[in-house]
MDAnalysis code that builds the backbone (N, CA, C; Angstrom):
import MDAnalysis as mda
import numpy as np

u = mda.Universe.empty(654, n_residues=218, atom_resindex=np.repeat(np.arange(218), 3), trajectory=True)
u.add_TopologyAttr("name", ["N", "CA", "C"] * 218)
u.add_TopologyAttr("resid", np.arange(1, 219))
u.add_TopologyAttr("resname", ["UNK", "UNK", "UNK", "UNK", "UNK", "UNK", "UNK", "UNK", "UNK", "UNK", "UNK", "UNK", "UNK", "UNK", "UNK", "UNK", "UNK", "UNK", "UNK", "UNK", "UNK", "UNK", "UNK", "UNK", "UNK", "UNK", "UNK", "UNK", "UNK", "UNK", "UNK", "UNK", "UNK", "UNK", "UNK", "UNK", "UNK", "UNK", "UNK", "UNK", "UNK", "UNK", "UNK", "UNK", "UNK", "UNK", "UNK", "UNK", "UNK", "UNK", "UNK", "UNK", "UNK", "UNK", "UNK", "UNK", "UNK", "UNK", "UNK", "UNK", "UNK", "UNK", "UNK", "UNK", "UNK", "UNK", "UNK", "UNK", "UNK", "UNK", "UNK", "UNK", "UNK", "UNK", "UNK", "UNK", "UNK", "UNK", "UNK", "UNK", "UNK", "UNK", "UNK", "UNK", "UNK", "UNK", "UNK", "UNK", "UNK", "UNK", "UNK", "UNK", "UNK", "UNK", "UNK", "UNK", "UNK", "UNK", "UNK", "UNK", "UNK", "UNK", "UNK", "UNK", "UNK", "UNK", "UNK", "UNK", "UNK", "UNK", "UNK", "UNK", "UNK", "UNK", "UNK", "UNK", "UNK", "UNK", "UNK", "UNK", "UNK", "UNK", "UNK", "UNK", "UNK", "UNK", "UNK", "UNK", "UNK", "UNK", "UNK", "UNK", "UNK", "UNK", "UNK", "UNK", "UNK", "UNK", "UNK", "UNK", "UNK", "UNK", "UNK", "UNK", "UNK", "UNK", "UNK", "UNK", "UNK", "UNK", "UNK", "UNK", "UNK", "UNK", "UNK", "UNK", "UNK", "UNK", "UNK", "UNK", "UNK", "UNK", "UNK", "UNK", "UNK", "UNK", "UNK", "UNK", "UNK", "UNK", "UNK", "UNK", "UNK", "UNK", "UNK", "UNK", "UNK", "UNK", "UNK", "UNK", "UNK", "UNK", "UNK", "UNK", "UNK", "UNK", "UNK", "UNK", "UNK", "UNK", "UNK", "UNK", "UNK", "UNK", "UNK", "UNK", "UNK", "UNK", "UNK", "UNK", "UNK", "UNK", "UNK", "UNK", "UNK", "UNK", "UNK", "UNK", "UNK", "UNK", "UNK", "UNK", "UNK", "UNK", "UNK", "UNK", "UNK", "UNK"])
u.atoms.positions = np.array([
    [10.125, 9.679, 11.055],
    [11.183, 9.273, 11.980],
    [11.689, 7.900, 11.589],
    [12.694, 7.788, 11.343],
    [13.527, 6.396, 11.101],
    [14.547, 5.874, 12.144],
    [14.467, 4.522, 12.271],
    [15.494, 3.887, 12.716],
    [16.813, 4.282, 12.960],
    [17.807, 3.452, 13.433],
    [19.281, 3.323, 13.761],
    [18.954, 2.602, 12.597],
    [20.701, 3.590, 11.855],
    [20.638, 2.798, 10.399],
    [22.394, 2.522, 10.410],
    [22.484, 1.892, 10.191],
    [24.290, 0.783, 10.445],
    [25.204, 1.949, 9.352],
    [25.860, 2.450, 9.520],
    [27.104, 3.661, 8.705],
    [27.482, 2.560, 7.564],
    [27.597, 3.419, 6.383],
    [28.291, 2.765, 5.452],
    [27.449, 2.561, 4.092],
    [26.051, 2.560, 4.047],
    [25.246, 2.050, 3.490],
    [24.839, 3.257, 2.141],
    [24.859, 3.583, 1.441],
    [24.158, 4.254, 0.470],
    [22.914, 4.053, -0.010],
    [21.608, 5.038, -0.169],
    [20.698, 4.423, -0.576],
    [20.314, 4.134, -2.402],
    [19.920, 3.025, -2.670],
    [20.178, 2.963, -4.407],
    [18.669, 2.859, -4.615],
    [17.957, 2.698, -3.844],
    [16.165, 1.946, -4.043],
    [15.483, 2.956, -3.351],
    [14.100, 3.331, -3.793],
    [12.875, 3.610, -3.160],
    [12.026, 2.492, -3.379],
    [11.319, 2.126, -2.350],
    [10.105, 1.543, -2.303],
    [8.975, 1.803, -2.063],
    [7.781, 1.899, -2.874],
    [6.525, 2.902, -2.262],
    [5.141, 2.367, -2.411],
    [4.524, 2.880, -1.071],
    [3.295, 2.292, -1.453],
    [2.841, 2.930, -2.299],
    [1.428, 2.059, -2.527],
    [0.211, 2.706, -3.526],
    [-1.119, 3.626, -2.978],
    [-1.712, 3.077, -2.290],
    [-2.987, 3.781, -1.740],
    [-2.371, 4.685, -0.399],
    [-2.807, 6.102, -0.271],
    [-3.160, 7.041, 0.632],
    [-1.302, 7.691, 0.147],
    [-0.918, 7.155, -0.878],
    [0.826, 7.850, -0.797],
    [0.752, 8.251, -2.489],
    [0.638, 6.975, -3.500],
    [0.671, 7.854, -5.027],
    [-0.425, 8.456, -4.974],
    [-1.964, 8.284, -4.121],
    [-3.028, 8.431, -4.376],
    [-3.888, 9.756, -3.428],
    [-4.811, 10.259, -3.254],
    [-5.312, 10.803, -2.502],
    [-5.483, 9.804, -1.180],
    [-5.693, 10.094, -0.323],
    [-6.412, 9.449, 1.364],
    [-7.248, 8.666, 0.779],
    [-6.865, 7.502, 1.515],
    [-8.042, 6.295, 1.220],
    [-9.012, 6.388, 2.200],
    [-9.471, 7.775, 2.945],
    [-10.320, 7.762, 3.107],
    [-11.883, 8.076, 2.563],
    [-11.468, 9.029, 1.459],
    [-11.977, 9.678, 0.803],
    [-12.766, 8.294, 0.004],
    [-12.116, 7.194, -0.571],
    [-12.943, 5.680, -0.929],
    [-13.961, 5.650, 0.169],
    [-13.444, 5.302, 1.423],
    [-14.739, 4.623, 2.325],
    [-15.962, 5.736, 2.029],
    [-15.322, 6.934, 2.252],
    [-16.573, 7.835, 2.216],
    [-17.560, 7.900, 0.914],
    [-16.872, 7.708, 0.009],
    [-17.668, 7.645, -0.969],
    [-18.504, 6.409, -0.860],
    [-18.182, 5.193, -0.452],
    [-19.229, 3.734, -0.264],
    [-19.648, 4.117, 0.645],
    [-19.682, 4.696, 1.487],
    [-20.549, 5.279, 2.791],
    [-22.049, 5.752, 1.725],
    [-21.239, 6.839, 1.242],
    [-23.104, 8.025, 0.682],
    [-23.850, 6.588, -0.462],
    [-22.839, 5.975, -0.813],
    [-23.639, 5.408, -2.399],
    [-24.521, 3.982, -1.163],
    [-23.551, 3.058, -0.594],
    [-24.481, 2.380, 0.603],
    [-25.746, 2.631, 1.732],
    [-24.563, 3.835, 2.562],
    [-25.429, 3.841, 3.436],
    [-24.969, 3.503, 4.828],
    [-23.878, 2.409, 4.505],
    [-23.265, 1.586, 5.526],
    [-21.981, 3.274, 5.974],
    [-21.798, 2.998, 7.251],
    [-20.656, 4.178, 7.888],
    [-18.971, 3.146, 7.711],
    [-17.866, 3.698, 7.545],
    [-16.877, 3.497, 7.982],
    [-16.696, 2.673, 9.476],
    [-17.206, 3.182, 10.363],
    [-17.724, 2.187, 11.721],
    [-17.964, 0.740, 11.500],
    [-19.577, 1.236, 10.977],
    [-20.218, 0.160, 10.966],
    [-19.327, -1.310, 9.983],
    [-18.818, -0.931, 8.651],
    [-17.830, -1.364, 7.838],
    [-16.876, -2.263, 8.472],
    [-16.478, -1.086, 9.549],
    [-15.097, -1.720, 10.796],
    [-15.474, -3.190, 11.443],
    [-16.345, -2.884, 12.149],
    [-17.508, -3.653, 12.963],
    [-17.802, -5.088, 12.556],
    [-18.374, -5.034, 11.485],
    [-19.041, -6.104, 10.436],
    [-17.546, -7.034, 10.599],
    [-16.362, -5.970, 10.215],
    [-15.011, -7.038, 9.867],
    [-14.916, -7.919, 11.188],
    [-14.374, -7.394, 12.081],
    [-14.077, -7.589, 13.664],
    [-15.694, -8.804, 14.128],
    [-16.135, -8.739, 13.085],
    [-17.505, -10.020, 14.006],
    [-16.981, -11.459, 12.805],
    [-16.895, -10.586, 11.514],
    [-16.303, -11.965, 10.655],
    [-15.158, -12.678, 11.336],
    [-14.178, -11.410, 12.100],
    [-12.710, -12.165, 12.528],
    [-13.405, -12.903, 13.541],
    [-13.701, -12.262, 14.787],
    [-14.650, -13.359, 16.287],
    [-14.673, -14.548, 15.655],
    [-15.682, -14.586, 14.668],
    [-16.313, -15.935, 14.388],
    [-15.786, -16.984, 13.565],
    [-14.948, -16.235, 12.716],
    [-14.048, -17.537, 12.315],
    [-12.466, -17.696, 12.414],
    [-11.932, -16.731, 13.355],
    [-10.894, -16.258, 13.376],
    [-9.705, -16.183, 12.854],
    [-10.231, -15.387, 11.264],
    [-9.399, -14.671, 10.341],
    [-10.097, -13.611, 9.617],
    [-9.147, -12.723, 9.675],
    [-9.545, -10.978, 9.241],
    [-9.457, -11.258, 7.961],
    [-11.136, -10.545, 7.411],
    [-11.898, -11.476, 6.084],
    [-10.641, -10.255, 5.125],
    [-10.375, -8.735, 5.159],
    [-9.650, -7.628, 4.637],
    [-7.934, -9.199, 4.395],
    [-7.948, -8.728, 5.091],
    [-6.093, -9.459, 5.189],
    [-6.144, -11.027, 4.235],
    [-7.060, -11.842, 4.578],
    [-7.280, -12.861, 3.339],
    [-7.527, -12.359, 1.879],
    [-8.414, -11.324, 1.718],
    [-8.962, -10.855, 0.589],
    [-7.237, -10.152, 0.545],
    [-6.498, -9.578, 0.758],
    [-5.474, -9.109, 0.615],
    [-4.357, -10.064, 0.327],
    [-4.213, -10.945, 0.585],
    [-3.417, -12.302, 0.282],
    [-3.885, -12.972, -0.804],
    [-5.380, -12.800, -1.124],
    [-5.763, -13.666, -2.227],
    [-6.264, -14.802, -2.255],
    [-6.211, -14.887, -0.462],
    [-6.613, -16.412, 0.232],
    [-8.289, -16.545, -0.726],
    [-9.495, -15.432, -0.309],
    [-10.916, -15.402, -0.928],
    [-10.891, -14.306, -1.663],
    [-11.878, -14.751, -2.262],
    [-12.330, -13.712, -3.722],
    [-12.813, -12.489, -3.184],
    [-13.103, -11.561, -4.041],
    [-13.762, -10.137, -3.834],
    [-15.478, -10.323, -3.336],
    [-15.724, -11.499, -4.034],
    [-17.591, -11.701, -4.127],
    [-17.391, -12.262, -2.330],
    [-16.833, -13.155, -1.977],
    [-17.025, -13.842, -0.884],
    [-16.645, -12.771, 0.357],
    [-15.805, -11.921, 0.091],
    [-15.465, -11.226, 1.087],
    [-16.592, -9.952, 1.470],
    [-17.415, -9.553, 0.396],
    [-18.290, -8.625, 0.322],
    [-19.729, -9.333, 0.719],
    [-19.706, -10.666, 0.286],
    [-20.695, -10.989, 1.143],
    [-20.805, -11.540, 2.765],
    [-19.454, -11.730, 3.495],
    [-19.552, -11.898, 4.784],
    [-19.883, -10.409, 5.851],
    [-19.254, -9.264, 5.012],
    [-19.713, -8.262, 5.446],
    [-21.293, -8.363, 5.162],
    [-21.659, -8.270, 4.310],
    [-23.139, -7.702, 4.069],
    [-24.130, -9.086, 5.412],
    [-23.575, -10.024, 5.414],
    [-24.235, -10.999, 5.866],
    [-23.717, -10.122, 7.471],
    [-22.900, -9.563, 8.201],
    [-23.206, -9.074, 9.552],
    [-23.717, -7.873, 9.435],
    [-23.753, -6.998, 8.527],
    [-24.676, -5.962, 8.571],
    [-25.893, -5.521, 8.692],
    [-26.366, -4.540, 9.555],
    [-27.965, -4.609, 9.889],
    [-28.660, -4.231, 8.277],
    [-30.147, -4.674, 8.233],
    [-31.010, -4.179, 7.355],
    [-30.582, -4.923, 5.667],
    [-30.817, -4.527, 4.914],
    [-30.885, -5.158, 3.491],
    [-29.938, -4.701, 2.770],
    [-28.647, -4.641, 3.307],
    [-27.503, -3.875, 2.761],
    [-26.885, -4.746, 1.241],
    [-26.442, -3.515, 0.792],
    [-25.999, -4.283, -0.510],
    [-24.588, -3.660, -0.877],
    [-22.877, -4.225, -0.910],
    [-21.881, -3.398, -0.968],
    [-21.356, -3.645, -3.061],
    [-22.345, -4.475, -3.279],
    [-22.280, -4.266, -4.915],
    [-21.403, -3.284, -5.601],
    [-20.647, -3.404, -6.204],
    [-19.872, -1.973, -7.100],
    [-19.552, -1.235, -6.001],
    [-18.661, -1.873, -5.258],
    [-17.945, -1.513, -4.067],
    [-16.616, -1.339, -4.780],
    [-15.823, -1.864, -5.497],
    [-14.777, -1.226, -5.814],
    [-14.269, -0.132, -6.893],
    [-16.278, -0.139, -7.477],
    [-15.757, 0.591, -8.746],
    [-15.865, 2.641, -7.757],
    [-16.838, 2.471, -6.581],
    [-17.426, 3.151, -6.257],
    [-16.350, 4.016, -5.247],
    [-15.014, 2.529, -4.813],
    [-13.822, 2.953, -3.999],
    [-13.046, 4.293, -4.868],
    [-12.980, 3.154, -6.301],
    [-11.858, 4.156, -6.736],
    [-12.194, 5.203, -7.569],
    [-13.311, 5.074, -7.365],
    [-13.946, 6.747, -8.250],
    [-13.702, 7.823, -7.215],
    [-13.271, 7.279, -6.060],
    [-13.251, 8.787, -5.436],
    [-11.657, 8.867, -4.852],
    [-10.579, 7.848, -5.289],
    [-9.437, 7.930, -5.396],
    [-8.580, 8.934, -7.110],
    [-7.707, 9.621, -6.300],
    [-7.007, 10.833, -7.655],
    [-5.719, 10.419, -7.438],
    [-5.077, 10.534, -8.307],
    [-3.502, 10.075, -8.425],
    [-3.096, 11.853, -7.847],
    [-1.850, 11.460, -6.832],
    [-0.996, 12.394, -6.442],
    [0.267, 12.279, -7.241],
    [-0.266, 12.982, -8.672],
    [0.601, 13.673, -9.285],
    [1.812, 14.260, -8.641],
    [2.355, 14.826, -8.108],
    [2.676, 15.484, -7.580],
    [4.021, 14.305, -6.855],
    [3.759, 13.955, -6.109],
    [4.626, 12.801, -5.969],
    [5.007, 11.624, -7.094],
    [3.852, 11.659, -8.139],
    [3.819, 10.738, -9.027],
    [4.948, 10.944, -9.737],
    [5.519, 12.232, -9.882],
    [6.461, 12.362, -10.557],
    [7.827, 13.103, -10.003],
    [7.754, 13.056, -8.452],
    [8.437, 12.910, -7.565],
    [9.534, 12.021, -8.327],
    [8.374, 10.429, -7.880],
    [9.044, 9.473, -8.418],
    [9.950, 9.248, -9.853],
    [9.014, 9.233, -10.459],
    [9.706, 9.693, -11.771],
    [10.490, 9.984, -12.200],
    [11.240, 10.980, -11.108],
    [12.197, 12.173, -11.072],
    [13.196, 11.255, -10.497],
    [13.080, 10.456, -9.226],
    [14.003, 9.487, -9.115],
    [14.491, 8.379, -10.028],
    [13.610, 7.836, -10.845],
    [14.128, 7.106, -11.727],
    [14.866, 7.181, -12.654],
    [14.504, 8.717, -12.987],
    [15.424, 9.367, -14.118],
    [16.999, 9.231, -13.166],
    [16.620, 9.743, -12.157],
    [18.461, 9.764, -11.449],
    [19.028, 8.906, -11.227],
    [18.887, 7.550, -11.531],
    [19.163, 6.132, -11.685],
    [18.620, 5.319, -10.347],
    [17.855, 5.533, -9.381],
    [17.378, 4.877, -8.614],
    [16.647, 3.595, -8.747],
    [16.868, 2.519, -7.884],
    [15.840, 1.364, -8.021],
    [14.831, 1.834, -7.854],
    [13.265, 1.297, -8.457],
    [12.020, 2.074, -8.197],
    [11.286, 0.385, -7.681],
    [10.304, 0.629, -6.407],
    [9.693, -0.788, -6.732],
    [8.486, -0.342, -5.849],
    [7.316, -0.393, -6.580],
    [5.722, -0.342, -5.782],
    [5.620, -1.857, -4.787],
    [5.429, -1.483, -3.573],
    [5.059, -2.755, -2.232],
    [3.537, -2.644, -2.184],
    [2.291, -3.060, -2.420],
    [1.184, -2.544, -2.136],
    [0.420, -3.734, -1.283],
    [-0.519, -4.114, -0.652],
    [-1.396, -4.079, 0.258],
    [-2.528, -4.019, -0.959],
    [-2.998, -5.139, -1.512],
    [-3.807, -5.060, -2.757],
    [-5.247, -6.570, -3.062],
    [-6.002, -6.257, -3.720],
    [-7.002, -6.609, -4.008],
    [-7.221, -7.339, -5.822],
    [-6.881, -8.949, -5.526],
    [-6.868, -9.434, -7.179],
    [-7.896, -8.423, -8.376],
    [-9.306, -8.761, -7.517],
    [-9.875, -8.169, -8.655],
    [-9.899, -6.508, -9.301],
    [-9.032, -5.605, -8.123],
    [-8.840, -4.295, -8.229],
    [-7.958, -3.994, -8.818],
    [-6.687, -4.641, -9.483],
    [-5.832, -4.725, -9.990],
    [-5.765, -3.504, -10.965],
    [-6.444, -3.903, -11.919],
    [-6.843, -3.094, -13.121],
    [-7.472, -1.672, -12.603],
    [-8.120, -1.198, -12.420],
    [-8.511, 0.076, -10.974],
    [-7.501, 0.754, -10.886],
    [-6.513, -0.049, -10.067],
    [-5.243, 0.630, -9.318],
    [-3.999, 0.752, -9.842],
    [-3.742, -0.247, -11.305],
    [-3.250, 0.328, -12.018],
    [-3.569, 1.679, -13.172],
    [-4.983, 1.630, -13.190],
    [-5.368, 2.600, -14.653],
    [-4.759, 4.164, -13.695],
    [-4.731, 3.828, -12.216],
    [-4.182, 5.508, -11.876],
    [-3.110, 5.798, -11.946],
    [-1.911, 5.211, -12.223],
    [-0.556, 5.290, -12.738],
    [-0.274, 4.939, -14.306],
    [-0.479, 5.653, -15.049],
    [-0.350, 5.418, -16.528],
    [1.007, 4.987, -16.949],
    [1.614, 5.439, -15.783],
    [2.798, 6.077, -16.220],
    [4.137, 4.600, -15.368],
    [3.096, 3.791, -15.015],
    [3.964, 2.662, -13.774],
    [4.886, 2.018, -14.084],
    [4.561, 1.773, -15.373],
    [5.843, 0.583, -15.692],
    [7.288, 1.595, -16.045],
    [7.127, 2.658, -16.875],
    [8.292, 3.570, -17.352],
    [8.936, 3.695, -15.440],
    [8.160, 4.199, -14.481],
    [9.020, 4.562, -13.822],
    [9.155, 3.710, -12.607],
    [8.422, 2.430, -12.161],
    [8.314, 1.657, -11.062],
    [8.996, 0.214, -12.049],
    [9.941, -0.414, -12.002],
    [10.516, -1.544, -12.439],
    [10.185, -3.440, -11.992],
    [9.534, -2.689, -10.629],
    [9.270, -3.789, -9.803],
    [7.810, -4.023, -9.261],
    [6.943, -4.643, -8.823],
    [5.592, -4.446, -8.603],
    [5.511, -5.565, -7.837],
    [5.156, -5.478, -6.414],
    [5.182, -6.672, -5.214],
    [3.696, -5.895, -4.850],
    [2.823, -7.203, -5.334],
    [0.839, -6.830, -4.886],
    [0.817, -8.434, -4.107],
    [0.501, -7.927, -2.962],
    [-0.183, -9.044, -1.879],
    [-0.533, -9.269, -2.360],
    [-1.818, -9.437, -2.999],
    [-2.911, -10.426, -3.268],
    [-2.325, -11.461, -4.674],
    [-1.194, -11.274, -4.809],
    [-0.427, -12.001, -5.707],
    [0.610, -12.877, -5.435],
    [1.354, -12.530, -4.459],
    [2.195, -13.421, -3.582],
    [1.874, -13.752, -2.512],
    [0.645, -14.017, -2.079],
    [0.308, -14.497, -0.689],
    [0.556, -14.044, 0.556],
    [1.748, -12.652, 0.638],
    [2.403, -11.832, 1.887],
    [1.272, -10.738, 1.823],
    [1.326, -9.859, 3.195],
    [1.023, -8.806, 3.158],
    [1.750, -7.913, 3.752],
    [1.810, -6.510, 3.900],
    [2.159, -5.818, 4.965],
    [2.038, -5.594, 6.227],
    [1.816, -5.999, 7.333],
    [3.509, -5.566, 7.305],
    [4.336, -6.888, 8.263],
    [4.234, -8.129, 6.999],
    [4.931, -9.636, 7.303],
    [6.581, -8.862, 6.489],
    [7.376, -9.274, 7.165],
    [8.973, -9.085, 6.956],
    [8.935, -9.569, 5.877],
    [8.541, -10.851, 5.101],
    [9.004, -11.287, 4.150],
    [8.236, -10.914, 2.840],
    [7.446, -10.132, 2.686],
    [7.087, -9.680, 1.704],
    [7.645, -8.433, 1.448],
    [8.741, -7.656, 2.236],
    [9.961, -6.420, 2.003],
    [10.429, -7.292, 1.674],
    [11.201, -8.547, 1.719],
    [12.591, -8.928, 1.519],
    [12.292, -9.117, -0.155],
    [11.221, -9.962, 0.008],
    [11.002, -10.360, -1.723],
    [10.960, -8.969, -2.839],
    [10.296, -8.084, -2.476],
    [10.674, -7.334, -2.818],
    [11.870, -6.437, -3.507],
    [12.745, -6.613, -2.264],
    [14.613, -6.219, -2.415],
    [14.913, -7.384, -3.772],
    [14.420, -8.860, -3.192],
    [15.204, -9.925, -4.197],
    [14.821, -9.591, -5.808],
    [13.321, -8.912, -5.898],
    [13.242, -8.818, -7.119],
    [13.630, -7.568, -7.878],
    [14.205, -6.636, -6.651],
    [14.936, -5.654, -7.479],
    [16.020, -6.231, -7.997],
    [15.949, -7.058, -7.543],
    [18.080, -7.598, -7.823],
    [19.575, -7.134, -7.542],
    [20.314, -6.998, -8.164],
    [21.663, -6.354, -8.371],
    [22.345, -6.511, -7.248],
    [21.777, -6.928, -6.409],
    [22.891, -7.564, -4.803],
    [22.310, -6.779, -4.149],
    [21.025, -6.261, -4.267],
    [20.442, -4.782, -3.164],
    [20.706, -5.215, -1.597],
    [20.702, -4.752, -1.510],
    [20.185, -5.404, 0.701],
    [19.059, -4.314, 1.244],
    [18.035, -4.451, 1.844],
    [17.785, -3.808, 2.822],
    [18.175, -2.258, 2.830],
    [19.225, -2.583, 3.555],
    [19.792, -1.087, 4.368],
    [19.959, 0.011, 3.021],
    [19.500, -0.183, 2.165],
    [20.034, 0.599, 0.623],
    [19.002, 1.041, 0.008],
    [17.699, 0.624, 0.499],
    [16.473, 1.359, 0.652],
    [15.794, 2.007, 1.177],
    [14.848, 2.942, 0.564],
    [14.307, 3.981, 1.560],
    [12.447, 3.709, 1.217],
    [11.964, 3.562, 2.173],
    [10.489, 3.076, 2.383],
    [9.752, 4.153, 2.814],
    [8.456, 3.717, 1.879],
    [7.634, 5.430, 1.739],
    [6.055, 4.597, 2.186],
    [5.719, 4.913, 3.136],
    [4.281, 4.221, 3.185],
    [3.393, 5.247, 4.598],
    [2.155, 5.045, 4.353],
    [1.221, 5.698, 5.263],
    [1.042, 5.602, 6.461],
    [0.808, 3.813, 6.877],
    [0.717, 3.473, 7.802],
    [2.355, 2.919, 8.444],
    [1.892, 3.648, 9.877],
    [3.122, 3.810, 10.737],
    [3.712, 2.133, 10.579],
    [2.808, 0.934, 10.932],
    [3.164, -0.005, 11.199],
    [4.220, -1.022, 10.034],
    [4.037, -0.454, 8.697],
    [4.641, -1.112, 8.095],
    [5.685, -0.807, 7.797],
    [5.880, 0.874, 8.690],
    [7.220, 1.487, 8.094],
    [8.378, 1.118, 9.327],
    [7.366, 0.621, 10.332],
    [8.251, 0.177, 11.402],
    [8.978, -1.149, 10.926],
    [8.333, -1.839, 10.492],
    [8.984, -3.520, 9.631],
    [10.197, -2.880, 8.691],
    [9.953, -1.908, 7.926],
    [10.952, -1.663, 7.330],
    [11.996, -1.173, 7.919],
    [11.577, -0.754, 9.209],
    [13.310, 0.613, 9.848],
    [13.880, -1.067, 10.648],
    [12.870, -2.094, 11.043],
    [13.457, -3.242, 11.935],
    [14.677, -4.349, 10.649],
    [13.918, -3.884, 9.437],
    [15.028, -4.655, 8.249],
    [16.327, -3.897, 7.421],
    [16.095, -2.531, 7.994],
    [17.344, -1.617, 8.342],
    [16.865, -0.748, 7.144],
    [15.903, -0.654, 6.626],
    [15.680, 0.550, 5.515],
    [15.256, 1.696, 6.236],
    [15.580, 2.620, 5.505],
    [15.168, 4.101, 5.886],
    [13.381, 4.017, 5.837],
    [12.553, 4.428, 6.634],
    [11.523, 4.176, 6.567],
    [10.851, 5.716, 6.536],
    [10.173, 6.023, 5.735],
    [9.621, 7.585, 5.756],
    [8.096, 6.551, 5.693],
    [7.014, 7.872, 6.782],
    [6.320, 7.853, 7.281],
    [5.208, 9.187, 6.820],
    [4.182, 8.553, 5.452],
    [4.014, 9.550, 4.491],
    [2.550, 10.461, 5.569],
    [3.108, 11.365, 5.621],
    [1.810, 12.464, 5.900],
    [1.161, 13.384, 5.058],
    [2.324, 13.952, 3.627],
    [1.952, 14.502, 2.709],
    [3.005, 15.104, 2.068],
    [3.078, 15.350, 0.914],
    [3.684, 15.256, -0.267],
    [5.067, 15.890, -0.021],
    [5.088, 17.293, 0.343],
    [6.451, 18.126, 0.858],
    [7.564, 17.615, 1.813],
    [6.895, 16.949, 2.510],
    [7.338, 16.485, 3.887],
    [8.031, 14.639, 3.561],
    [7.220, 14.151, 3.119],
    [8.135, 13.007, 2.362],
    [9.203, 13.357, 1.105],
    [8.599, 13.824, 0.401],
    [10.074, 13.946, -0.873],
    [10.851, 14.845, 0.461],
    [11.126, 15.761, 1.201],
    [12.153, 16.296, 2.021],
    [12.822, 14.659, 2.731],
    [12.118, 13.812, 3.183],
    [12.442, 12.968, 4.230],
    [13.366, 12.346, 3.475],
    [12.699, 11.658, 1.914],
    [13.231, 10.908, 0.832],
    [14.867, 11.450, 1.337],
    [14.604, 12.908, 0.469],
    [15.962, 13.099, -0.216],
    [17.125, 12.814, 0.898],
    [16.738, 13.449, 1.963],
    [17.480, 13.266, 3.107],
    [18.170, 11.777, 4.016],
    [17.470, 11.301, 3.424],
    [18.230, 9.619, 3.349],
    [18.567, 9.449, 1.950],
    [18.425, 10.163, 1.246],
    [19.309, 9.554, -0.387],
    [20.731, 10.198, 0.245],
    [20.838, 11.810, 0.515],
    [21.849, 12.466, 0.541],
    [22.701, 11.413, 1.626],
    [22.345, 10.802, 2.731],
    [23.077, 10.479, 3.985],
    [23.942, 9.433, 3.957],
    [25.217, 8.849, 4.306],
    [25.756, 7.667, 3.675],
    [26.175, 6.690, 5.197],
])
């Protein structure tokens, strides 16, 4: 479901996330550090929400900005967790159980060939970088642009890490001339409030339909 979108506008850009949209469900990560830990998705939750209480900043959203490292953030969890927990080879363990959605992967692809702006927005992790690129082989041929939180200090879903985005597509883009592809409801709402078409990914058929249907609309 998208916004009131202002008449007149053509769309020239997709913008898309990375995790739970090119990729399988990022749930399928927690679960896998679940069996290899031990620790639950809950408990995971939990641990965060006592780091935020106590020093009040969400340790995920810094580690996502780039504010702290991967080591420091894995050890404030382990330090509220019960028993002798250890989240060690926590990211190699995430993305072993993440699969590229082919399938959309070349969705995309398919747009670029048709002259579309292409630009990945992700919600990202410095030291995972390498990880989350090795599942798009194919990123640079068909994504032109690459906006990773943990590289510009924004995250999702702050307004100004869409805009930067648009600026580094270039060519006079605006806003309203993009169409936004992401999982979580909340960031697609930032995008329908900065006038982009905002698709709201549930699974593969159902977004490329949503896509096209704001490419076709003027």
């Amino acid at each position: 479901m998208s916004g009131p979108q202002a008449p007149g506008h053509s769309r020239r850009a997709v913008i898309c996330d990375f995790g739970g949209v090119l990729t399988s469900p990022l749930i399928g990560g927690f679960v896998a550090v679940q069996e290899q830990s031990g620790v639950s998705v809950e408990e995971l939750s939990a641990a965060m929400a006592r780091v935020t209480a106590a020093t009040g900043r969400h340790p995920l959203f810094d580690l996502e900005m780039g504010l702290i490292p991967e080591s420091e953030f894995l050890r404030a969890l382990e330090d509220e967790l019960e028993g002798d927990v250890t989240l060690n080879g926590f990211r190699d363990v995430f993305f072993s159980a993440l699969h590229p959605n082919q399938a959309l992967i070349d969705y995309m692809a398919e747009l670029r060939a048709r002259g579309l702006r292409m630009a990945i927005l992700t919600n990202n992790v410095r030291e995972w970088e390498a990880l989350w690129r090795a599942k798009l082989p194919e990123l640079e041929r068909t994504f032109e642009v690459v906006v990773d939180s943990a590289w510009v200090g924004m995250r999702k879903p702050d307004p100004e890490i869409y805009r930067l985005t648009v600026a580094r597509l270039g060519d006079g883009l605006r806003p309203e001339e993009c169409v936004f592809v992401d999982d979580t409801e909340a960031n697609c709402e930032t995008a329908r409030s900065l006038g982009m078409h905002g698709v709201r990914f549930l699974d593969t058929d159902r977004a490329v339909a949503e896509v096209e249907a704001a490419l076709a609309a003027d």
